[in-house]
C-alpha positions in Angstrom: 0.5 40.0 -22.4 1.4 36.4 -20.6 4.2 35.8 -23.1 5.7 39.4 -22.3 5.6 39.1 -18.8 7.2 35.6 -19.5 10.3 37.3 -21.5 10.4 39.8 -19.4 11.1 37.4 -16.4 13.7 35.6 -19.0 15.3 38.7 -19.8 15.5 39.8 -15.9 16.7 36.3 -14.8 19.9 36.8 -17.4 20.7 39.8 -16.0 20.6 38.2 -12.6 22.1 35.5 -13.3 25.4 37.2 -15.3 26.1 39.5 -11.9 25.5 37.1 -9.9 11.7 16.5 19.9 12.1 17.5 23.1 10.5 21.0 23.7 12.3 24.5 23.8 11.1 25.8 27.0 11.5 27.0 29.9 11.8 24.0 32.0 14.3 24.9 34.4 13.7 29.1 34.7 11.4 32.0 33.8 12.9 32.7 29.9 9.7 33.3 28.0 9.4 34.4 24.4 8.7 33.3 20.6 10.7 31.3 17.7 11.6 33.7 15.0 10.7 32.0 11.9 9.4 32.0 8.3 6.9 31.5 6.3 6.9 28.0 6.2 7.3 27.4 9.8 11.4 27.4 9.3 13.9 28.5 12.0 15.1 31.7 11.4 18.6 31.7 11.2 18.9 27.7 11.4 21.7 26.9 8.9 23.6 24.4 10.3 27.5 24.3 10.9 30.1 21.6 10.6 30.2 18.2 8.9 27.6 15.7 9.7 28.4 12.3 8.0 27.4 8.7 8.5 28.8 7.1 11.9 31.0 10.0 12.5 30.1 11.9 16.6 29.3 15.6 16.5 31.6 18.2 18.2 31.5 21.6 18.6 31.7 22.6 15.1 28.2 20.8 14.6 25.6 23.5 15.9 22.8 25.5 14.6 21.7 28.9 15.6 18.3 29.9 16.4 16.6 32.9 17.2 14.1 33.9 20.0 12.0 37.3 21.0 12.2 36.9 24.5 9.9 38.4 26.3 11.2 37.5 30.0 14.8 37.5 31.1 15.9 34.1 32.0 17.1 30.9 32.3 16.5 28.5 29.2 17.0 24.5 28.0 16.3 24.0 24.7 16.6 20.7 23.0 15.6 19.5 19.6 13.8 16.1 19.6 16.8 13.2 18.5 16.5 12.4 14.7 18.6 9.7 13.1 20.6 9.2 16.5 21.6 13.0 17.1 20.0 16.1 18.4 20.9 19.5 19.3 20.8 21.2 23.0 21.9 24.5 25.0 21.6 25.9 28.2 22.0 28.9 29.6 20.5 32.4 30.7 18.9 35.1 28.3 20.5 38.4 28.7 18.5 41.0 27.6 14.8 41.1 26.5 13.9 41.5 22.6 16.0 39.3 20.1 18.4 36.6 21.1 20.3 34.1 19.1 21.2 31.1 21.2 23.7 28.4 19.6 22.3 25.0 19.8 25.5 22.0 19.7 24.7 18.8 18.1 25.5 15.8 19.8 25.4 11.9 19.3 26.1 10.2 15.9 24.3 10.3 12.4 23.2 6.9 11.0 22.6 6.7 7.8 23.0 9.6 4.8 20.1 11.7 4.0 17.9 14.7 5.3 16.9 15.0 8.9 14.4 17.6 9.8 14.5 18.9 13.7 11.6 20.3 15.5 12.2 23.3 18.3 9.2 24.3 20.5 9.0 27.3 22.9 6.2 28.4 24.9 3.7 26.9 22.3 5.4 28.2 19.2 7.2 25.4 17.1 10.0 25.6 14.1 11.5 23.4 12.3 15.9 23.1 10.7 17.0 20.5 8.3 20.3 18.7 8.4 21.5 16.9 5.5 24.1 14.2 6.3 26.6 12.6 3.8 28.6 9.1 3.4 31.2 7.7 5.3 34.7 9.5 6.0 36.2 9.7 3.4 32.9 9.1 1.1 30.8 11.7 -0.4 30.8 14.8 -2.5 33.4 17.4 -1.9 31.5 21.1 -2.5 32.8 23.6 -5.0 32.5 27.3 -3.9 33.8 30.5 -4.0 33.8 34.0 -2.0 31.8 36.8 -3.3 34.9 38.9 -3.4 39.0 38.5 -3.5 39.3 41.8 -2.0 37.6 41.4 0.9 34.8 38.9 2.6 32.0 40.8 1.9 29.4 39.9 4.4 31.7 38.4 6.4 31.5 38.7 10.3 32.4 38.0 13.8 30.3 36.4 16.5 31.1 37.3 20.8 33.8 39.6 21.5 38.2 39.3 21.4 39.4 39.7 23.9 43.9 40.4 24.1 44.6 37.4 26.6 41.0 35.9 27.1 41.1 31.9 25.7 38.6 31.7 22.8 36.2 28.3 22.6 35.5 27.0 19.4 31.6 26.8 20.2 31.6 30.5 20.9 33.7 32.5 19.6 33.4 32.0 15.6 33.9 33.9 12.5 30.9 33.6 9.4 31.9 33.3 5.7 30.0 34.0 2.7 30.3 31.3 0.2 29.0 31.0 -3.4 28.2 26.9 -3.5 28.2 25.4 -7.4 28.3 21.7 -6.5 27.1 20.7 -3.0 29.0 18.3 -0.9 31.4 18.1 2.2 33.9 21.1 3.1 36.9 21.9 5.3 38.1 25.3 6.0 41.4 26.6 8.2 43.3 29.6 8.4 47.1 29.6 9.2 48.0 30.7 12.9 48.0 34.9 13.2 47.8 37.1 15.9 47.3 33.9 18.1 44.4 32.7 16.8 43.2 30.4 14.1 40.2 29.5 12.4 38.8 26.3 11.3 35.2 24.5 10.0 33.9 21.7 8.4 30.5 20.8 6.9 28.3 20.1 4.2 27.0 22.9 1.6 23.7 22.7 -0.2 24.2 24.7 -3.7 23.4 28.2 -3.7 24.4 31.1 -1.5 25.4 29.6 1.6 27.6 30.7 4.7 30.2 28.4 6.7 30.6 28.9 10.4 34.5 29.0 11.4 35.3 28.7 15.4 38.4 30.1 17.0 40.9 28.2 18.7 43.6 30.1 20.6 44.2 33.6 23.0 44.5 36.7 21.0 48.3 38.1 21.6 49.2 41.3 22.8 49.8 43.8 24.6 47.5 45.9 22.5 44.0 45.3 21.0 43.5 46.0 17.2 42.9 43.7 14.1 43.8 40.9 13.0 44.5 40.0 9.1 43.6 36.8 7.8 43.0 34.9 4.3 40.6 32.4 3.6 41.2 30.1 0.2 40.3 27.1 -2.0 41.9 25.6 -4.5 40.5 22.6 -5.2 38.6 22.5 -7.8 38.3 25.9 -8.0 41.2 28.7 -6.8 39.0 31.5 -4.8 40.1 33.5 -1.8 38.9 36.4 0.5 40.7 38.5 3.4 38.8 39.4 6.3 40.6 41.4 9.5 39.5 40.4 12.9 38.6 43.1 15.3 40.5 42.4 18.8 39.5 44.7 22.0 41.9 45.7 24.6 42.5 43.2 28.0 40.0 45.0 30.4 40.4 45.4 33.9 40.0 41.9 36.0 36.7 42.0 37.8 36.0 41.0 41.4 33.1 38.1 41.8 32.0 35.6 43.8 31.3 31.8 42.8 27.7 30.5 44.4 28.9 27.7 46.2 25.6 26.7 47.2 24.0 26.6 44.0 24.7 23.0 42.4 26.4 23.5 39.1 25.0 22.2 35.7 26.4 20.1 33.2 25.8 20.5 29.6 26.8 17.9 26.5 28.0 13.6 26.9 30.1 12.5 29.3 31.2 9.2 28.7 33.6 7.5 30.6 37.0 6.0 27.8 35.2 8.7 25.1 36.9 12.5 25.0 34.7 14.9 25.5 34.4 17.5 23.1 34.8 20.9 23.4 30.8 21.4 23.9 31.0 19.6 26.9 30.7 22.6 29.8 30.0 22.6 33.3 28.2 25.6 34.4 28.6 27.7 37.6 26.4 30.7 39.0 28.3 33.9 39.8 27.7 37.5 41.3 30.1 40.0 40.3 31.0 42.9 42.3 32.5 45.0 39.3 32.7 44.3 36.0 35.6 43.5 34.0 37.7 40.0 33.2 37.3 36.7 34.4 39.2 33.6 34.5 38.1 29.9 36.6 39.3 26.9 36.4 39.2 23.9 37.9 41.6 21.0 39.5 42.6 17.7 37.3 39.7 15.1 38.6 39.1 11.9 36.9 41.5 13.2 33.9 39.5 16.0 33.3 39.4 19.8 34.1 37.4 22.6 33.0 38.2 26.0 32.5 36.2 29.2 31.2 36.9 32.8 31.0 35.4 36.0 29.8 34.3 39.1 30.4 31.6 40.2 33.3 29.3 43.2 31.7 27.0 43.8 34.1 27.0 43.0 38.1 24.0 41.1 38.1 24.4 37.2 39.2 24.8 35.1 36.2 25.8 31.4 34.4 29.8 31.2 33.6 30.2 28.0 31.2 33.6 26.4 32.0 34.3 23.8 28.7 36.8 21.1 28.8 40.3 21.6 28.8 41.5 20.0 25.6 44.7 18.7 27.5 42.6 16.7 30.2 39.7 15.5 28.1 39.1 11.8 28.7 37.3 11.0 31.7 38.9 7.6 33.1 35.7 6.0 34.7 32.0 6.2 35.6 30.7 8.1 38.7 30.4 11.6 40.4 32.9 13.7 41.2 33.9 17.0 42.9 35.9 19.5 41.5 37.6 23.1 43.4 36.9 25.8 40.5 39.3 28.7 41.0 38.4 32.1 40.7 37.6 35.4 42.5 36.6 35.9 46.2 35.9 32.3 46.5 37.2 28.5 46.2 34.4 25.6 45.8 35.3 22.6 46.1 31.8 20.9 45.6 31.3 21.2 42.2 30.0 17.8 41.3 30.0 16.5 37.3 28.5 13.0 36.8 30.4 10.7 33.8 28.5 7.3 32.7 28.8 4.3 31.2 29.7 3.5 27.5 25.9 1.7 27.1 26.0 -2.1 26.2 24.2 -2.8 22.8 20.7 -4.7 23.6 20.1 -7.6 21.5 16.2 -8.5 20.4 14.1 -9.8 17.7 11.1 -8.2 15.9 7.5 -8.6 15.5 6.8 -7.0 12.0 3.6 -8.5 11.2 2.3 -6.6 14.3 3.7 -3.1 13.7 1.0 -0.6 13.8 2.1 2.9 12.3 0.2 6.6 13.1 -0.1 9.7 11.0 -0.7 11.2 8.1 1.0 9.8 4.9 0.1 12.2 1.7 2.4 12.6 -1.2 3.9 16.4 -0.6 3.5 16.2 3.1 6.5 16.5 5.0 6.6 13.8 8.1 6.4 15.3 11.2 7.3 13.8 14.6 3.3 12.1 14.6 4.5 9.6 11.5 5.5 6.7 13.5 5.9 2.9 12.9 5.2 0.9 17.2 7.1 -2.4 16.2 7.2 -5.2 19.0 9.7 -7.0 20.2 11.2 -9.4 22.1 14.2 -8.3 23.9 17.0 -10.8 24.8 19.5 -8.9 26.5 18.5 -5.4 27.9 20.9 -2.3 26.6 20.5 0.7 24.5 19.1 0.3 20.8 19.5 2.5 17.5 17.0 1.4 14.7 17.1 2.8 11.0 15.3 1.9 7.8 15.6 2.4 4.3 15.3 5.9 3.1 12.2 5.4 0.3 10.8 7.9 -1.9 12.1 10.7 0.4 11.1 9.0 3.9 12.5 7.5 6.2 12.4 5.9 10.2 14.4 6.0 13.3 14.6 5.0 16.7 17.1 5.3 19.6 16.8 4.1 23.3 17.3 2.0 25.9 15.7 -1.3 26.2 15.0 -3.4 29.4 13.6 -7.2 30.2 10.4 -6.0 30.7 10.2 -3.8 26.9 7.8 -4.8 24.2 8.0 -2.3 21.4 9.9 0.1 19.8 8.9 3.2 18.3 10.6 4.5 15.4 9.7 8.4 14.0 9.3 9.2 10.3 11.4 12.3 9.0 11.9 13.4 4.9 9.4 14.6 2.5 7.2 11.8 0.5 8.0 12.0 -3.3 6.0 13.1 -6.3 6.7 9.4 -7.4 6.1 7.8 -4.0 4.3 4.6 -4.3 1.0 3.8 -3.1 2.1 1.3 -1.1 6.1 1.8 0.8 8.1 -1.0 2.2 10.8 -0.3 4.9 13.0 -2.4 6.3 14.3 -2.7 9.4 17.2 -4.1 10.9 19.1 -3.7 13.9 19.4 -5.8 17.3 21.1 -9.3 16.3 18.0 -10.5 14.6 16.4 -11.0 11.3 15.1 -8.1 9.1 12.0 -7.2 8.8 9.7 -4.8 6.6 6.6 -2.6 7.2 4.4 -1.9 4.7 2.6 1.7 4.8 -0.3 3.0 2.3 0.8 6.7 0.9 -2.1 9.0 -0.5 -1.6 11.5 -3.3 -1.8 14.4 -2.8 -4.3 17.0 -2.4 -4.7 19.3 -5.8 -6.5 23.2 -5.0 -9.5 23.6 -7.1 -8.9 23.7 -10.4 -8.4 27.0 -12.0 -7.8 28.9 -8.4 -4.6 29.9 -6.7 -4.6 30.7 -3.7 -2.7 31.6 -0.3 -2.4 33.4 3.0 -0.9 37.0 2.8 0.2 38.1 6.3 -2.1 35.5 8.0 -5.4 36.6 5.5 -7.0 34.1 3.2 -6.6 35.2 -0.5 -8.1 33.9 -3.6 -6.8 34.7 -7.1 -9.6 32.8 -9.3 -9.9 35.7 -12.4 -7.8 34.5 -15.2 -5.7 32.2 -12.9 -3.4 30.7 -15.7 0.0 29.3 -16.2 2.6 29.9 -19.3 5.0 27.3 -20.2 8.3 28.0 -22.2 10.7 24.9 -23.4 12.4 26.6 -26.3 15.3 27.2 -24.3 15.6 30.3 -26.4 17.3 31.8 -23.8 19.3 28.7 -21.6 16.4 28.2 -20.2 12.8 26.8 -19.3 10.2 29.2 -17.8 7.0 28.5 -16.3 5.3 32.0 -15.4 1.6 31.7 -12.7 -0.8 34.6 -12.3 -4.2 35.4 -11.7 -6.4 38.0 -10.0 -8.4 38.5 -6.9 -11.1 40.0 -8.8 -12.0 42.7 -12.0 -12.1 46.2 -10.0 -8.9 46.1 -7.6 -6.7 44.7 -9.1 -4.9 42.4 -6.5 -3.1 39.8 -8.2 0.0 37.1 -7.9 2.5 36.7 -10.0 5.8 33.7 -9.6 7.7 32.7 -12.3 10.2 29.8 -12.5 13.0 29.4 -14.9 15.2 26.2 -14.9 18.7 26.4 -16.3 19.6 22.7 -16.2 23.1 23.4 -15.5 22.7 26.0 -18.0 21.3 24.0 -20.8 17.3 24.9 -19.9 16.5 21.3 -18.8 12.2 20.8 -18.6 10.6 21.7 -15.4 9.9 18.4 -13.5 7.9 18.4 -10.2 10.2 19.2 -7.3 11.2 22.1 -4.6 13.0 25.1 -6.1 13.4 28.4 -4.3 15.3 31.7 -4.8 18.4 31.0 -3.1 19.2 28.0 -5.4 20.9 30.2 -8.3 22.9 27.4 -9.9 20.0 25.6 -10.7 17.0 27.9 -10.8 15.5 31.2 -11.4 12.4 32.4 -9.0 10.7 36.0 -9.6 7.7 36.6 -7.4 5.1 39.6 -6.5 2.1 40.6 -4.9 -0.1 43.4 -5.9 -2.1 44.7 -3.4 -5.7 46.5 -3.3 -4.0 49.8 -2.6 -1.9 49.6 -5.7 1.1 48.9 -4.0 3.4 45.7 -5.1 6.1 43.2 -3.2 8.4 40.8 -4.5 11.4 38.9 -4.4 13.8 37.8 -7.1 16.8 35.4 -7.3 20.1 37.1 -6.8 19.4 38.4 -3.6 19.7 35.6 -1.0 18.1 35.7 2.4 18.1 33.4 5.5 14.5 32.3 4.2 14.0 32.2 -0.1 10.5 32.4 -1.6 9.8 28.7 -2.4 7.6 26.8 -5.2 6.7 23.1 -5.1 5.7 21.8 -8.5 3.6 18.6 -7.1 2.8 17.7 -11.0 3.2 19.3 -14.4 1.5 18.4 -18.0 1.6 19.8 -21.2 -1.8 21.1 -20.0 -2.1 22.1 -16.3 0.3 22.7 -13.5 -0.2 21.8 -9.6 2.0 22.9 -6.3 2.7 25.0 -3.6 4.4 28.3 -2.9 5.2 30.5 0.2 8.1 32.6 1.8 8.4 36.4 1.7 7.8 38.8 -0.6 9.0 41.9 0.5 7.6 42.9 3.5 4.6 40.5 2.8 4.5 36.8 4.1 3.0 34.6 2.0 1.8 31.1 3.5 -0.1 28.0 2.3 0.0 28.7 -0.8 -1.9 26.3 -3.2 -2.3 26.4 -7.0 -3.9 24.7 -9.9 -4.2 26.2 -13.3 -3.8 25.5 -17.0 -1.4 26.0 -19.0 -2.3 28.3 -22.2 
């Protein structure tokens, strides 16, 4: 019965296959609400767009969008901790209760190549995105991929409205494309100039179905709304293309408002004196419409920079206006405050003060390894979370700000960003990456930074912790299960079919039939390579196969199958794997079913 479960899964899969931290809170308002996440504690939502790659700043293409149930209209900050010297922030105002997605923009500089996990809180609910940053410019991968469909982008949509004659921004107002990702890497995407507008992006793509995030640049042409035809297309290495057509909406009337002169304006991104600013950088402005309809404000040249925002007013209910930097006067020309006169409605204000610093002078210190202390857990299979931390002292020489970064080993690594003064003793640096099957018992990083010698910190790793042999089991929709009756494992390496297969089942108990069922097949590049311990879920489709279900007591059954990718795929962790018993993990969705700490440990028949 196993084996024909296990061909049937084989059979299925072909078929498949051939068709196919700081805290988010409420700091500064009254916004209150819940992360939207998955199973396994991930952002909902959260893949990140744009390029991240070693010593090269974030712009506005680098952003990740997250989703929140808000609960209670209003004003928000949300920041991600800072992770390998970058993190992601937004501010702004909720504007209707129920779901939100608000666009977090990366700023600051990646250090070093490798996988960064980010940690978002809100009112007490915490989830977690992953970043994965390449080489150098010029270094790296470049990704293959192709679109779904020549005709046209299938899945393919818009983000904010078009307006004929409103500016778009880049951070904004963006466009989302379905890719098909055969070799990960680095991309760049553009479209030609049409109907006054043009698209670009940049990034890295994980293989898989994935989708790239393309902002705007440009004001829709008139005089009259309708669409707008473009073509997206590759041709190195593979040829692939896709049209999409842009809906544009009619100029509406221009509203009547009023800017809040009294109410001190915010200011949102880095601000560096000698560094342009990118176009995430935004001042923001309060405002009380009197009707709805168009908007336009800008500001004088101060400093060498001006800002200018425009969009539409919906409602007459006082509200945030972002004005971003004008691309033409960019580069602020030296530290301080400033006023600025914003332009726009019923009133002038010429008090809207933005605040540009320093470029910050390196520090230069010496460390103390020998006396490092480190905290948290460190378990084969457990990801580090923002408790994993190395307290190194040292002896500073010349105050300034300081970026530390170790060796990435066996999946881990630590970082640590600041500003030092006379008076600092120790540095903290934060553990982020996932400790390897084949992580040693004992892991040596080194650090180096500051003008003085290396030095390493040695830090015991446990292995980690197998289920009961012979049980699987797992939380279904926040409810202990146990599958312990004829919990078992079938292990195919014939390749019979271009590929390996590794089927787990077992049963809640003999009378009502509840039972769990995952099955993974491995196509090695298509040539059915051995199952090795590692992280596979359903969205990877060049690499693996993932069929999944849940039978309920009532009789009735959820799954999930490769082939159809979702924000959040069904995952399975195979922690070890013999010739005669299998151990991992396994959670995500099945169905309408969520399946959570998942454990199992079984022999293979």
């Amino acid at each position: 019965m196993k084996f024909l479960r296990l061909l049937l899964f084989v059979l299925t899969a072909g078929i498949v296959f051939t068709s196919c931290q700081k805290e988010l809170s409420a700091e500064t308002g009254s916004a209150l609400g819940t992360l939207t996440k998955d199973a396994g504690g991930n952002c909902t939502g959260s893949l990140p767009s744009g390029a991240y790659k070693k010593d090269t700043s974030l712009n506005a293409t680098n952003f990740v969008d997250v989703q929140v149930d808000i609960t209670n209209v209003g004003i928000y900050i949300i920041s991600t901790d800072t992770v390998n010297g970058y993190y992601f922030r937004a501010t702004g105002v909720t504007p209707v209760p129920g779901a939100n997605t608000i666009r977090l923009i990366g700023f600051g500089k990646p250090l070093a190549a490798g996988t960064n996990l980010f940690k978002v809180k809100f009112n007490g609910d915490v989830c977690e995105f992953a970043v994965t940053v390449t080489g150098t410019i010029g270094g790296g991968t470049t990704a293959v991929f192709t679109f779904p469909n020549a005709a046209a982008c299938t899945g393919a949509s818009q983000t904010n409205n078009f307006f004929v004659g409103i500016p778009t921004n880049a951070a904004i107002n963006t466009m989302t494309i379905p890719v098909i990702v055969a070799q990960a890497g680095t991309y760049t995407l553009n479209t030609t100039l049409a109907g006054g507008l043009t698209f670009s992006g940049s990034g890295t793509l994980a293989i898989g179905n994935q989708q790239i995030v393309l902002g705007a640049s440009g004001t829709p042409a008139g005089p009259l709304a309708g669409t707008i035809n473009y073509t997206f297309s590759t041709t190195t290495p593979v040829a692939s293309s896709c049209g999409f057509s842009l809906n544009v909406q009619a100029a509406p009337t221009p509203a009547t408002y009023t800017i809040n002169c009294a109410t001190a304006a915010t200011q949102t991104g880095t601000f560096v004196a000698g560094t342009a600013l990118s176009a995430a950088s935004k001042v923001t402005l309060s405002v009380t419409p009197t009707s709805i309809g168009a908007y336009s404000i800008t500001t004088n040249t101060v400093n060498g920079v001006s800002y200018i925002g425009a969009g539409v007013f919906t409602t007459t209910v006082t509200q945030n206006v972002d004005l971003f930097v004008n691309p033409a006067n960019n580069t602020p020309t030296a530290a301080g405050s400033f006023n600025y006169a914003s332009v726009g409605g019923t009133t002038i204000c010429s008090n809207v003060s933005v605040t540009y610093t320093g470029a910050p002078t390196p520090a230069t210190y010496s460390f103390n390894c020998g006396s490092a202390t480190f905290a948290g857990i460190y378990q084969i299979g457990t990801a580090m979370t923002a408790s994993n931390t190395i307290a190194v002292p040292v002896t500073v020489t010349t105050p300034g700000s300081y970026t530390i970064t170790t060796s990435n080993v066996n999946g881990v690594s630590f970082i640590g960003s600041g500003n030092l003064t006379a008076t600092s003793t120790s540095i903290t640096l934060t553990a982020t990456g996932l400790p390897t099957a084949g992580a040693a018992p004992s892991t040596t990083f080194v650090l180096s930074g500051g003008g003085g010698a290396n030095c390493s910190v040695t830090i015991p790793f446990t292995p980690a912790t197998p289920p009961t042999s012979g049980v699987i089991q797992c939380q279904v929709d926040g409810i202990l299960r146990t599958f312990n009756i004829s919990a078992k494992a079938v292990y195919d390496n014939t390749t019979l079919f271009g590929l390996t297969a590794l089927v787990v089942s077992g049963d809640n108990n003999t009378t009502d039939n509840e039972a769990i069922f995952f099955a993974l097949g491995n196509t090695g590049g298509g040539g059915g390579s051995p199952i090795i311990p590692g992280v596979y879920n359903t969205n990877q489709l060049a690499t693996c196969l993932i069929s999944a279900s849940y039978d309920s007591p009532t009789g009735a059954s959820f799954g999930t199958i490769s082939g159809v990718p979702v924000p959040t795929p069904f995952t399975i962790e195979i922690i070890s794997i013999s010739a005669t018993n299998v151990q991992g993990k396994f959670y995500g969705p099945l169905g309408t079913k969520s399946i959570t700490l998942g454990t199992f440990n079984v022999p293979i028949l």
